[in-house]
mmCIF file of the C-alpha atoms, coordinates in Angstrom:
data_MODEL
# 
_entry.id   MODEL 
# 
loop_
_atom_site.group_PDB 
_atom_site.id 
_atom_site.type_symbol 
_atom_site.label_atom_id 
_atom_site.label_alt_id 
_atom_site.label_comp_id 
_atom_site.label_asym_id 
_atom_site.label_entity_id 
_atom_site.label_seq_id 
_atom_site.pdbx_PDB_ins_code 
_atom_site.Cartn_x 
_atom_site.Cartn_y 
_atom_site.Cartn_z 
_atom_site.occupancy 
_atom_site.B_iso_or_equiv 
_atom_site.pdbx_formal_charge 
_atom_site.auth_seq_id 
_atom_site.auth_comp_id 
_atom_site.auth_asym_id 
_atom_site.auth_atom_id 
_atom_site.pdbx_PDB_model_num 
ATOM 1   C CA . UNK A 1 1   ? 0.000   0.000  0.000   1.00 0.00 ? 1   UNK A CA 1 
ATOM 2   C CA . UNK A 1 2   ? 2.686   2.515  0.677   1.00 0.00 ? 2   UNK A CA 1 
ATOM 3   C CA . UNK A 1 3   ? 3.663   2.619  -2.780  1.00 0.00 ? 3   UNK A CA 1 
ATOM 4   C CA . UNK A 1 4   ? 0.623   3.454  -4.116  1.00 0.00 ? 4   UNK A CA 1 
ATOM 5   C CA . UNK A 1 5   ? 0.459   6.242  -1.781  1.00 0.00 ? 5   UNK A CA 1 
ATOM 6   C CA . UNK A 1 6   ? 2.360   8.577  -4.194  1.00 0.00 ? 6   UNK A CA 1 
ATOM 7   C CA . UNK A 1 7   ? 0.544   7.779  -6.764  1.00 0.00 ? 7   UNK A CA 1 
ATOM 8   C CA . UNK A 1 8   ? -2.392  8.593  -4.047  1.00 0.00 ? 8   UNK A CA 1 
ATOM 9   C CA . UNK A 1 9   ? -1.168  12.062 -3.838  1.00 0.00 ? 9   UNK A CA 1 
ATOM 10  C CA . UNK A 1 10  ? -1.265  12.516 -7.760  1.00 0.00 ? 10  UNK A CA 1 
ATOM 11  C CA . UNK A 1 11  ? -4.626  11.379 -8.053  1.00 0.00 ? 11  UNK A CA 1 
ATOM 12  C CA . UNK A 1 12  ? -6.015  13.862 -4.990  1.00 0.00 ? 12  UNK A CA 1 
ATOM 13  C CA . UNK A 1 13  ? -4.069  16.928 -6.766  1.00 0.00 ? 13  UNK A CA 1 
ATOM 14  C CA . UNK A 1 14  ? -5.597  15.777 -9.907  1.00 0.00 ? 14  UNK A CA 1 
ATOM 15  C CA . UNK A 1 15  ? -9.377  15.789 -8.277  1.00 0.00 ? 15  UNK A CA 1 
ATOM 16  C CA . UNK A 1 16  ? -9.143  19.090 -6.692  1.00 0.00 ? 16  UNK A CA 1 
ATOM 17  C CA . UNK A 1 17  ? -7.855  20.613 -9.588  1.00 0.00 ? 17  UNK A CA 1 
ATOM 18  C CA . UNK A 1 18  ? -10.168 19.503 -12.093 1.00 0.00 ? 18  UNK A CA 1 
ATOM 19  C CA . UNK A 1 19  ? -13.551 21.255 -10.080 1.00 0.00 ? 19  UNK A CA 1 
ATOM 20  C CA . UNK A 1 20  ? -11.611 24.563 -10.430 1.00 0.00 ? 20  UNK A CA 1 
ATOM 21  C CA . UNK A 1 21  ? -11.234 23.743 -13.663 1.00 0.00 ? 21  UNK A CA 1 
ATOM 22  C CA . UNK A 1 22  ? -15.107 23.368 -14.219 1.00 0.00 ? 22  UNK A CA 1 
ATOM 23  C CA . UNK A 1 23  ? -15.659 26.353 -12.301 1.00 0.00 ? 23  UNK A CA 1 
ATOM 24  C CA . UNK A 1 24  ? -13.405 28.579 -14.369 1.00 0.00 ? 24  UNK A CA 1 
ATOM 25  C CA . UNK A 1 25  ? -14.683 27.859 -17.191 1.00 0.00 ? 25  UNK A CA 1 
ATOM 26  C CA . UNK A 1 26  ? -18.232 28.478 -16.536 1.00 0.00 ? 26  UNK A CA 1 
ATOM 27  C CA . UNK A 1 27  ? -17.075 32.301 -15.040 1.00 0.00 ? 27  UNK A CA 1 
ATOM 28  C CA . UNK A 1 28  ? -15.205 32.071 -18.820 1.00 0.00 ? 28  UNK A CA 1 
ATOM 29  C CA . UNK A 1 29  ? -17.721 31.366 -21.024 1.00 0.00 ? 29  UNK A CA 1 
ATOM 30  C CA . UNK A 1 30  ? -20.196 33.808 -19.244 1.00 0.00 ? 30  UNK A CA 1 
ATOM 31  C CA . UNK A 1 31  ? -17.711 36.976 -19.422 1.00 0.00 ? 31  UNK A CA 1 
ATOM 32  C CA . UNK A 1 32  ? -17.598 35.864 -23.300 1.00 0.00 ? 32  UNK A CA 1 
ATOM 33  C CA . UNK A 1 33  ? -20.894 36.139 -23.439 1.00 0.00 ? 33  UNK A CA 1 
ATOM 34  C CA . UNK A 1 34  ? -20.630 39.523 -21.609 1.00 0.00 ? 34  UNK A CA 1 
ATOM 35  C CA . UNK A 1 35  ? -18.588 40.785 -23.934 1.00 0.00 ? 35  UNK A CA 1 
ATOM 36  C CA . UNK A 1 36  ? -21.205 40.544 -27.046 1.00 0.00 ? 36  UNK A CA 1 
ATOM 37  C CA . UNK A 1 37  ? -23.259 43.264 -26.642 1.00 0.00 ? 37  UNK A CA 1 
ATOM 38  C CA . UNK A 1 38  ? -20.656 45.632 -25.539 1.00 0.00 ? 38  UNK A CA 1 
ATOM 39  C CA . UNK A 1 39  ? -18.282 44.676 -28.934 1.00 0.00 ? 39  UNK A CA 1 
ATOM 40  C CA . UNK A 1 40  ? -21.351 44.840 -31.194 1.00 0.00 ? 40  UNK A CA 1 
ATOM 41  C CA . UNK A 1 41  ? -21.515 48.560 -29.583 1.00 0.00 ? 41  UNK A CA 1 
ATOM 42  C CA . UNK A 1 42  ? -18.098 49.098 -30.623 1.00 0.00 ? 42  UNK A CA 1 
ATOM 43  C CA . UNK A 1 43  ? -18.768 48.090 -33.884 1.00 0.00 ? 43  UNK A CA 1 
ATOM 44  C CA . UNK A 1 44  ? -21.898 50.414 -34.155 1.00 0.00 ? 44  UNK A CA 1 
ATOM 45  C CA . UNK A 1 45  ? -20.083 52.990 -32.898 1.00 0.00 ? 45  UNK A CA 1 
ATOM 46  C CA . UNK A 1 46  ? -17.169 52.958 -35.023 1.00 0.00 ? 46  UNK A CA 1 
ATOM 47  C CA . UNK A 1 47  ? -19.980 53.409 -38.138 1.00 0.00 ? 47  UNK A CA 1 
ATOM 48  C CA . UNK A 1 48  ? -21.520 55.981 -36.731 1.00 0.00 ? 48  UNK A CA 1 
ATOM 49  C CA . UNK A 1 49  ? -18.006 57.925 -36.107 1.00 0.00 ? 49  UNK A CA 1 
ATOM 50  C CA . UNK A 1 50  ? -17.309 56.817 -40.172 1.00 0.00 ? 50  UNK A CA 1 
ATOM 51  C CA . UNK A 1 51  ? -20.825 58.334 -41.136 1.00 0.00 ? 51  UNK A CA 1 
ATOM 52  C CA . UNK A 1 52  ? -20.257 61.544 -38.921 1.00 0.00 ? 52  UNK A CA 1 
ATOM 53  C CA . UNK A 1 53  ? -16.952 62.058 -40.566 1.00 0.00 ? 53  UNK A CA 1 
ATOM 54  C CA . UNK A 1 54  ? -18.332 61.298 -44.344 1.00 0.00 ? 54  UNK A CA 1 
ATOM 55  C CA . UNK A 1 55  ? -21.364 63.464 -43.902 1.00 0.00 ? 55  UNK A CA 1 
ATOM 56  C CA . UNK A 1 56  ? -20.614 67.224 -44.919 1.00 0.00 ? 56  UNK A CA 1 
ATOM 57  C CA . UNK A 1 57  ? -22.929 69.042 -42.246 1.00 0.00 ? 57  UNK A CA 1 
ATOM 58  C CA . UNK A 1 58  ? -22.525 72.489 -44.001 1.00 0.00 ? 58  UNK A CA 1 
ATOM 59  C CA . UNK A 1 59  ? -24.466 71.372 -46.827 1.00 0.00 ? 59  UNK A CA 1 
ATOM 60  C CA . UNK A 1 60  ? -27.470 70.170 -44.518 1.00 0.00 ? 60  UNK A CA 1 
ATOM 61  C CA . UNK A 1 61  ? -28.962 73.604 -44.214 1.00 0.00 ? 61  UNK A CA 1 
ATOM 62  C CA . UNK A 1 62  ? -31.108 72.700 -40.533 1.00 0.00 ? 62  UNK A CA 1 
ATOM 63  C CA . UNK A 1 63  ? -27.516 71.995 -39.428 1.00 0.00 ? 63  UNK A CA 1 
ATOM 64  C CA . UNK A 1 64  ? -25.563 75.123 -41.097 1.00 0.00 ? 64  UNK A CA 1 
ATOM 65  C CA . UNK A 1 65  ? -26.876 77.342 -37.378 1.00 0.00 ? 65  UNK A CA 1 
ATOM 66  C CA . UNK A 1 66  ? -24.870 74.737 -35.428 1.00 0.00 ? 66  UNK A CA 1 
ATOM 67  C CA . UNK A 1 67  ? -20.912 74.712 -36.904 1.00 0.00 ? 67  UNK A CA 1 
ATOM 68  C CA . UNK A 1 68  ? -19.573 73.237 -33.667 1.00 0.00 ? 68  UNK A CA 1 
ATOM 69  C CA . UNK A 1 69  ? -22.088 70.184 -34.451 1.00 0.00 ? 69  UNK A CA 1 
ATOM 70  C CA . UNK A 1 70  ? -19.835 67.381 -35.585 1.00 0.00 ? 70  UNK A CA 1 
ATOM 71  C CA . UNK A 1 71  ? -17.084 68.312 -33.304 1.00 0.00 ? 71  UNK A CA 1 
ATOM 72  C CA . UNK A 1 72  ? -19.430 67.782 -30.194 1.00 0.00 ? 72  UNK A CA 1 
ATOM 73  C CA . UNK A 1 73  ? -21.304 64.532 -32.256 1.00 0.00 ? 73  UNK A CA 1 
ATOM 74  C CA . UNK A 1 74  ? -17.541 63.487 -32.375 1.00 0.00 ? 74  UNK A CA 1 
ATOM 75  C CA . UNK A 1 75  ? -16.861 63.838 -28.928 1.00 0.00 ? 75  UNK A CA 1 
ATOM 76  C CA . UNK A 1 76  ? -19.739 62.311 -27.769 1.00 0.00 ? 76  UNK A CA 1 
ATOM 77  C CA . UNK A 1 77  ? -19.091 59.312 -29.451 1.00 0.00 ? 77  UNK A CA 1 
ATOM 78  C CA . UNK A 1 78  ? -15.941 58.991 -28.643 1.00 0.00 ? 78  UNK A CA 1 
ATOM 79  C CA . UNK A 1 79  ? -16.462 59.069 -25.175 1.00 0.00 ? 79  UNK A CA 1 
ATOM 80  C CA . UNK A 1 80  ? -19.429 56.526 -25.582 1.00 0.00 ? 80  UNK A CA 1 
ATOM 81  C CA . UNK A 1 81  ? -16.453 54.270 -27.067 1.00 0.00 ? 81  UNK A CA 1 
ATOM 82  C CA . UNK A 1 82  ? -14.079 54.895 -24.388 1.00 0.00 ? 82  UNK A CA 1 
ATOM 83  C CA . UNK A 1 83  ? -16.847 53.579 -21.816 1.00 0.00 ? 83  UNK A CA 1 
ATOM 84  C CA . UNK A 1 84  ? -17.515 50.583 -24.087 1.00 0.00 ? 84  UNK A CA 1 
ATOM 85  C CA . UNK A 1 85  ? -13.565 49.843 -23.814 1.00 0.00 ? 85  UNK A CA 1 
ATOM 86  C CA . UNK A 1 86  ? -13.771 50.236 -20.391 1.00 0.00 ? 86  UNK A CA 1 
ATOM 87  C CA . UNK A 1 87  ? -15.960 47.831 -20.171 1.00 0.00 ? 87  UNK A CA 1 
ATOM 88  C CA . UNK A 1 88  ? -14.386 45.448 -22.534 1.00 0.00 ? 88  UNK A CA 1 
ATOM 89  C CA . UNK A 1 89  ? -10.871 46.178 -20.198 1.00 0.00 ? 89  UNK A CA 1 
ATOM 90  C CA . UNK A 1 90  ? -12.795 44.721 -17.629 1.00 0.00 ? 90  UNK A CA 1 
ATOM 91  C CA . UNK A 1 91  ? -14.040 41.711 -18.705 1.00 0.00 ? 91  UNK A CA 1 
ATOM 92  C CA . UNK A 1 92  ? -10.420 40.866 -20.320 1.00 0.00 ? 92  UNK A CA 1 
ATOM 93  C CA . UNK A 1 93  ? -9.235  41.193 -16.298 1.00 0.00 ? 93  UNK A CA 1 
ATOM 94  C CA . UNK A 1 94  ? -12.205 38.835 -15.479 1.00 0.00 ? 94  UNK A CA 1 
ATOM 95  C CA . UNK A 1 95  ? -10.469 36.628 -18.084 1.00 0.00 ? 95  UNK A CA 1 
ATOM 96  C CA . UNK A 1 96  ? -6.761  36.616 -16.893 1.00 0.00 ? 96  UNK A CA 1 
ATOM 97  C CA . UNK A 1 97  ? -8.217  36.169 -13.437 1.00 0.00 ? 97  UNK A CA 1 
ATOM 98  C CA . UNK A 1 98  ? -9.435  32.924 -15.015 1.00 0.00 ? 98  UNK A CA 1 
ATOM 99  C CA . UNK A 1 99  ? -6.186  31.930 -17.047 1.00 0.00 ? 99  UNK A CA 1 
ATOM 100 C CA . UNK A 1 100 ? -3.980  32.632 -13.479 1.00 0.00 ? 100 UNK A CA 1 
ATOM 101 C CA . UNK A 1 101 ? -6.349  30.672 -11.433 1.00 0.00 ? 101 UNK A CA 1 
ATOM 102 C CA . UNK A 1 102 ? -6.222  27.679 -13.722 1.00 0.00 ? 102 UNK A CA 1 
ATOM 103 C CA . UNK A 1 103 ? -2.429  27.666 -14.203 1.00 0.00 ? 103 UNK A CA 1 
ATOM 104 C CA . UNK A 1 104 ? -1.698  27.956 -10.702 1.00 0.00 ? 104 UNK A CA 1 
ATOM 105 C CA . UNK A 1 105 ? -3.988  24.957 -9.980  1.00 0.00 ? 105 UNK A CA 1 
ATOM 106 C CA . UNK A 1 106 ? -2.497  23.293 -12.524 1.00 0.00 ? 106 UNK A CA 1 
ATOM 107 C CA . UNK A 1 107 ? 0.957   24.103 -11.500 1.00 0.00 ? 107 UNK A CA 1 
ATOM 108 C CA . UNK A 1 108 ? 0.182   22.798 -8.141  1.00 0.00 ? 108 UNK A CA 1 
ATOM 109 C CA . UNK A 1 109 ? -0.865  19.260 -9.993  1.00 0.00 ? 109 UNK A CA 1 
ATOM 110 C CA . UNK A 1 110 ? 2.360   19.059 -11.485 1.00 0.00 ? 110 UNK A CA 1 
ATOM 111 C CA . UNK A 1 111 ? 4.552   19.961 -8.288  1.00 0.00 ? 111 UNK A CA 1 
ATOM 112 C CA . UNK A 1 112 ? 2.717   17.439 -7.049  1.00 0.00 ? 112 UNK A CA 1 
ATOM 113 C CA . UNK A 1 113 ? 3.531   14.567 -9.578  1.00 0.00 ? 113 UNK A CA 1 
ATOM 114 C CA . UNK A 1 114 ? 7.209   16.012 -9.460  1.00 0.00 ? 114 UNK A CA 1 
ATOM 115 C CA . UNK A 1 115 ? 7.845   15.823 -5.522  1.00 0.00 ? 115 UNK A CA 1 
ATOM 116 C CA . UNK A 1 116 ? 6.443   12.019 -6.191  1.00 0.00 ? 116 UNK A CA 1 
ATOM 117 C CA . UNK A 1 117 ? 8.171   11.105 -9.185  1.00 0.00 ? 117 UNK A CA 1 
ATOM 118 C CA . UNK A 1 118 ? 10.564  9.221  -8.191  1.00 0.00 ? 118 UNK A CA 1 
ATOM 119 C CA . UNK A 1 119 ? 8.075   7.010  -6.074  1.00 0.00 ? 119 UNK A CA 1 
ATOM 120 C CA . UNK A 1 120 ? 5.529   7.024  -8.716  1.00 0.00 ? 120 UNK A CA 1 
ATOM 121 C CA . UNK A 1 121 ? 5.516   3.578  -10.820 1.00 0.00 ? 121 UNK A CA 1 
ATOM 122 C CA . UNK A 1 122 ? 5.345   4.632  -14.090 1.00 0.00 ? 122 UNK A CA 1 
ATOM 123 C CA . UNK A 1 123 ? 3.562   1.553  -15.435 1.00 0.00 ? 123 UNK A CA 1 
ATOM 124 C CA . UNK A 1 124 ? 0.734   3.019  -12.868 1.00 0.00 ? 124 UNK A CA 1 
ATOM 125 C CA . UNK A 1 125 ? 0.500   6.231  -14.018 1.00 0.00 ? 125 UNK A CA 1 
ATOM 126 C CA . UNK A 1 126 ? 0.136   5.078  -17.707 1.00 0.00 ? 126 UNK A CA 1 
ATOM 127 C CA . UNK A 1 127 ? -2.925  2.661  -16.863 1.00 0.00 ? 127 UNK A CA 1 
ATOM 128 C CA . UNK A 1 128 ? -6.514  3.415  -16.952 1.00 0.00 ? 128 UNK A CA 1 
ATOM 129 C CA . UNK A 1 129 ? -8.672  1.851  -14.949 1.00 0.00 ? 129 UNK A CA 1 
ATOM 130 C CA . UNK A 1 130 ? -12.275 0.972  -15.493 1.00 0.00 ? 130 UNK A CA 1 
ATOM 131 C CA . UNK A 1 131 ? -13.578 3.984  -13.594 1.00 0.00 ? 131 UNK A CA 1 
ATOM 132 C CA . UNK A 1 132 ? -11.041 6.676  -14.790 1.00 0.00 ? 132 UNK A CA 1 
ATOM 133 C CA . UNK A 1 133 ? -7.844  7.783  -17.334 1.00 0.00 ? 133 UNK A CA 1 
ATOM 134 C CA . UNK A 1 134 ? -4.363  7.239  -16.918 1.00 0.00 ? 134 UNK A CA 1 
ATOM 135 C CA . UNK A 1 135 ? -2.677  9.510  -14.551 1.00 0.00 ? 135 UNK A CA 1 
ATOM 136 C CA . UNK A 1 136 ? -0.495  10.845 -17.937 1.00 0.00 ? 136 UNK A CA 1 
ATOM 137 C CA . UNK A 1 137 ? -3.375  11.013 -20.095 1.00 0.00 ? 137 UNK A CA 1 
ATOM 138 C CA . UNK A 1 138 ? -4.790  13.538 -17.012 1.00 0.00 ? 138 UNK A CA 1 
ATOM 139 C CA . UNK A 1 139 ? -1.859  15.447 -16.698 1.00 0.00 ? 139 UNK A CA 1 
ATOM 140 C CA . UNK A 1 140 ? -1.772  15.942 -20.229 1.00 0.00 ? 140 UNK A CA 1 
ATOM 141 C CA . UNK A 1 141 ? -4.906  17.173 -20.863 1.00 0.00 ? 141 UNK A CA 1 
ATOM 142 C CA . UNK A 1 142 ? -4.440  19.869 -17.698 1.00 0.00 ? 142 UNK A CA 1 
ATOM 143 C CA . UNK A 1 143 ? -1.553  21.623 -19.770 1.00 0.00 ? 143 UNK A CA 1 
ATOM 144 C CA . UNK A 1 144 ? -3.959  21.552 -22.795 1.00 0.00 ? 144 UNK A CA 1 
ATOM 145 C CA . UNK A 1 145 ? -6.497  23.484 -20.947 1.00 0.00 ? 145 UNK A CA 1 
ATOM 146 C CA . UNK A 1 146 ? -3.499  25.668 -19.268 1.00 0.00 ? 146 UNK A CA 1 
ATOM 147 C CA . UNK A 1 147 ? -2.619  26.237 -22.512 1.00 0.00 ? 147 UNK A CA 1 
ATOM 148 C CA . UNK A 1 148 ? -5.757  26.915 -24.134 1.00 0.00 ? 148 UNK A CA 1 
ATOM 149 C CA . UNK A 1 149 ? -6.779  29.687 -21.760 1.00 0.00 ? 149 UNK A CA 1 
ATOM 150 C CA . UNK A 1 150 ? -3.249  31.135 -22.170 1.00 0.00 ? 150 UNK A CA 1 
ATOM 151 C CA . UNK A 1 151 ? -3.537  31.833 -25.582 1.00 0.00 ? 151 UNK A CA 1 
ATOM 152 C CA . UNK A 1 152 ? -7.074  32.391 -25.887 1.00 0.00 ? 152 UNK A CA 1 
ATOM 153 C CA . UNK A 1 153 ? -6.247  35.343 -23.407 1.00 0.00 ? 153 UNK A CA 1 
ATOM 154 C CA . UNK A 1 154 ? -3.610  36.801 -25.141 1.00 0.00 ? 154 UNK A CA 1 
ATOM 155 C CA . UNK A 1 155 ? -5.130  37.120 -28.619 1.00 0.00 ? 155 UNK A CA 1 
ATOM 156 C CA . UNK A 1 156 ? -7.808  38.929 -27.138 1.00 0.00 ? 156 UNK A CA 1 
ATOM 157 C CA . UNK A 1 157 ? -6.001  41.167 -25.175 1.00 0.00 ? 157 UNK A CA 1 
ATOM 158 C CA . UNK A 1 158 ? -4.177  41.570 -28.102 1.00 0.00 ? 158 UNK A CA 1 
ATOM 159 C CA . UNK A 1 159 ? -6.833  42.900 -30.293 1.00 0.00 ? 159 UNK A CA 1 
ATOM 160 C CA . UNK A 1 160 ? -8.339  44.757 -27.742 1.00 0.00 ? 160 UNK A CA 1 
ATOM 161 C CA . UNK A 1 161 ? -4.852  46.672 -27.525 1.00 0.00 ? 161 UNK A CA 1 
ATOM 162 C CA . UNK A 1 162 ? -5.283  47.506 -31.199 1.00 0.00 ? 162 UNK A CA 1 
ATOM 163 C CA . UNK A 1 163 ? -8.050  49.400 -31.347 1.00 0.00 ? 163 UNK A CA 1 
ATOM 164 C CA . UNK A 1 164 ? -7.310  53.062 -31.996 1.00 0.00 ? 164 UNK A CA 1 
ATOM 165 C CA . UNK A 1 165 ? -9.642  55.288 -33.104 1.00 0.00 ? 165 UNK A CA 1 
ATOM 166 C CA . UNK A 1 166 ? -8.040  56.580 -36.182 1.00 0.00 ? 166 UNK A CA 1 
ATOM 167 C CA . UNK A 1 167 ? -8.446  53.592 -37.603 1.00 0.00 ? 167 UNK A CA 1 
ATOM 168 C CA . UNK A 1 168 ? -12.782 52.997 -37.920 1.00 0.00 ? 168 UNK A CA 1 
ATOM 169 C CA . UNK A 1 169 ? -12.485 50.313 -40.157 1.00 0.00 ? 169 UNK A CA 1 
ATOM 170 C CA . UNK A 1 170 ? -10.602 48.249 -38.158 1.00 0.00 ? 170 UNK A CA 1 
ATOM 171 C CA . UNK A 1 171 ? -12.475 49.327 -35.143 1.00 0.00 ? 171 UNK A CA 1 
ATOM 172 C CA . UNK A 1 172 ? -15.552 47.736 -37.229 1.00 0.00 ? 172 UNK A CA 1 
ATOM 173 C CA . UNK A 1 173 ? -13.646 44.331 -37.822 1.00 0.00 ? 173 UNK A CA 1 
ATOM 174 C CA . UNK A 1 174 ? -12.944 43.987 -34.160 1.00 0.00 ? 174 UNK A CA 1 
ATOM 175 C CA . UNK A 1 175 ? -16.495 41.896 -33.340 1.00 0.00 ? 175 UNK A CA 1 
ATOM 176 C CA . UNK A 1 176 ? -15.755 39.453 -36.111 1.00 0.00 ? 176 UNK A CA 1 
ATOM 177 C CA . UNK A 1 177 ? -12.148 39.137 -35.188 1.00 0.00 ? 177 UNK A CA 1 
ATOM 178 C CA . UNK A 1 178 ? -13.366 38.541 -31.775 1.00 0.00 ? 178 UNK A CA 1 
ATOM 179 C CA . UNK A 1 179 ? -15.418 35.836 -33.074 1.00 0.00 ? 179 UNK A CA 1 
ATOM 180 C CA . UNK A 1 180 ? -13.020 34.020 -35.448 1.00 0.00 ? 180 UNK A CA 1 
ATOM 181 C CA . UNK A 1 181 ? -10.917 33.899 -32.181 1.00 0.00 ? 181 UNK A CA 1 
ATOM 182 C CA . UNK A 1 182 ? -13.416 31.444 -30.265 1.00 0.00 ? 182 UNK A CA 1 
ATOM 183 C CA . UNK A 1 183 ? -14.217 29.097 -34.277 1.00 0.00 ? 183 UNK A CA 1 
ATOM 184 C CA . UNK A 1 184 ? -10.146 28.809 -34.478 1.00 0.00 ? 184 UNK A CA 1 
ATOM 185 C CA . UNK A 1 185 ? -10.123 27.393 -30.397 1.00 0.00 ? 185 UNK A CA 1 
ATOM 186 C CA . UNK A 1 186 ? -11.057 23.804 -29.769 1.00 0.00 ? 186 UNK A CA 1 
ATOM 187 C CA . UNK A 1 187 ? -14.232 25.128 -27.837 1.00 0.00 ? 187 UNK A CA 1 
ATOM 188 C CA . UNK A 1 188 ? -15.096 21.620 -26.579 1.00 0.00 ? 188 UNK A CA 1 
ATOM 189 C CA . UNK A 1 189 ? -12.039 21.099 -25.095 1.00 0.00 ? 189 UNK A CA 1 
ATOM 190 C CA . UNK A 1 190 ? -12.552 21.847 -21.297 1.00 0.00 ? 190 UNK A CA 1 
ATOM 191 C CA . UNK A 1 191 ? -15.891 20.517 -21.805 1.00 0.00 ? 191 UNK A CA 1 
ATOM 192 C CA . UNK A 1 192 ? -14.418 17.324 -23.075 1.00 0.00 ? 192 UNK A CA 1 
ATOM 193 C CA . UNK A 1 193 ? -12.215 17.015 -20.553 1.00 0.00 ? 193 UNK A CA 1 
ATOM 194 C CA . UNK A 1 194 ? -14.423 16.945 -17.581 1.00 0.00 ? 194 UNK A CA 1 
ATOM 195 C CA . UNK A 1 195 ? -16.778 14.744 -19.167 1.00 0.00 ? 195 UNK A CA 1 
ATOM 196 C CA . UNK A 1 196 ? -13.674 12.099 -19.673 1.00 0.00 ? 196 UNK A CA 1 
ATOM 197 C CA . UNK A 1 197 ? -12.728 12.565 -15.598 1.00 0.00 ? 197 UNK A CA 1 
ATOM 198 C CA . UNK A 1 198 ? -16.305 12.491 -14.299 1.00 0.00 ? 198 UNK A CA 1 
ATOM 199 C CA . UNK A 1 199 ? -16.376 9.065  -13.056 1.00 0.00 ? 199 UNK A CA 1 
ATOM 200 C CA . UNK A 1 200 ? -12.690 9.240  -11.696 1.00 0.00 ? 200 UNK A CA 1 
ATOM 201 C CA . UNK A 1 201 ? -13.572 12.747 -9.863  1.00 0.00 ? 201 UNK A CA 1 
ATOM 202 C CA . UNK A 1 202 ? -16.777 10.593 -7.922  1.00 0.00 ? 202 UNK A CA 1 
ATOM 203 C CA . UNK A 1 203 ? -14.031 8.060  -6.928  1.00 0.00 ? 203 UNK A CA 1 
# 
């Protein structure tokens, strides 16, 4: 029995880690979903600022008794956008708090397996059982997800960091980038995952 009990320690690291894991990714998926209506506003508001600039307000006569007009239209709207990137900003710290949560949990998992290692049959940490995955197949799939979030992060902190407002048509692109981000992910991956540990995790 005492040799299994490194393996022991794995296999508890491995099933408190994995219910963060769920957790995370619900609070992930629901700040994407968040963040919809506040990039289609961007969008919407990056037109508007496109047919502000286009429209020549001197040749509207009702508008000829206001010349300050599309300076204070301007302003307006780009103060609307800099509350909408606010908001965005948040959400993107919502989503780091998610991708540092995970990796620390994860990291834990794999200090774990390391201060064991040398215990650890390997033989035993490549065999299913009936009931659950190998150990490896586990800790492979954990830097997967760590992964995943990592880089899902990133990209969208990076185009977030590339909006600028002198540049409307990209501004407009932004919700379909956004979009192409999540089709290009393995979106079932976390998913997945939990559904191939459920019976190990009611061990």
């Amino acid at each position: 029995m005492a040799l299994a009990q490194p393996l022991l320690a794995v296999q508890e690291a491995l099933k408190k880690c994995f219910p963060v894991v769920e957790e995370q990714q619900a609070l992930w998926q629901s700040t994407l979903r968040d963040c919809q209506p506040l990039l289609a506003s961007l969008g919407n508001l990056a037109e508007q600022l496109q047919a502000a600039q286009n429209l020549r307000f001197e040749d509207v006569p009702a508008l000829r008794a206001f010349p300050d007009l599309k300076e204070r239209l301007r302003r307006k709207q780009l103060e609307a956008g800099d509350i909408v990137l606010d908001k965005l900003a948040e959400r993107l710290a919502v989503l780091l708090k998610v991708r540092d949560t995970v990796s620390s949990h994860v990291e834990q998992v794999f200090q774990t397996y390391e201060q064991h290692a040398d215990a650890v049959d390997i033989t035993a940490v490549l065999q299913p059982s009936a009931a659950s995955p190998s150990v490896a197949d586990m800790l492979e799939w954990l830097q997967d997800i760590e992964r995943h979030f990592r880089s899902s992060y990133l990209k969208r902190k990076y185009l977030l960091s590339s909006v600028q407002w002198g540049d409307l048509a990209g501004i407009q692109a932004v919700p379909k980038a956004w979009d192409q981000i999540s089709e290009e992910e393995h979106q079932d991956l976390v998913q997945d995952t939990l559904l191939n540990v459920a019976f190990f995790l009611e061990e």
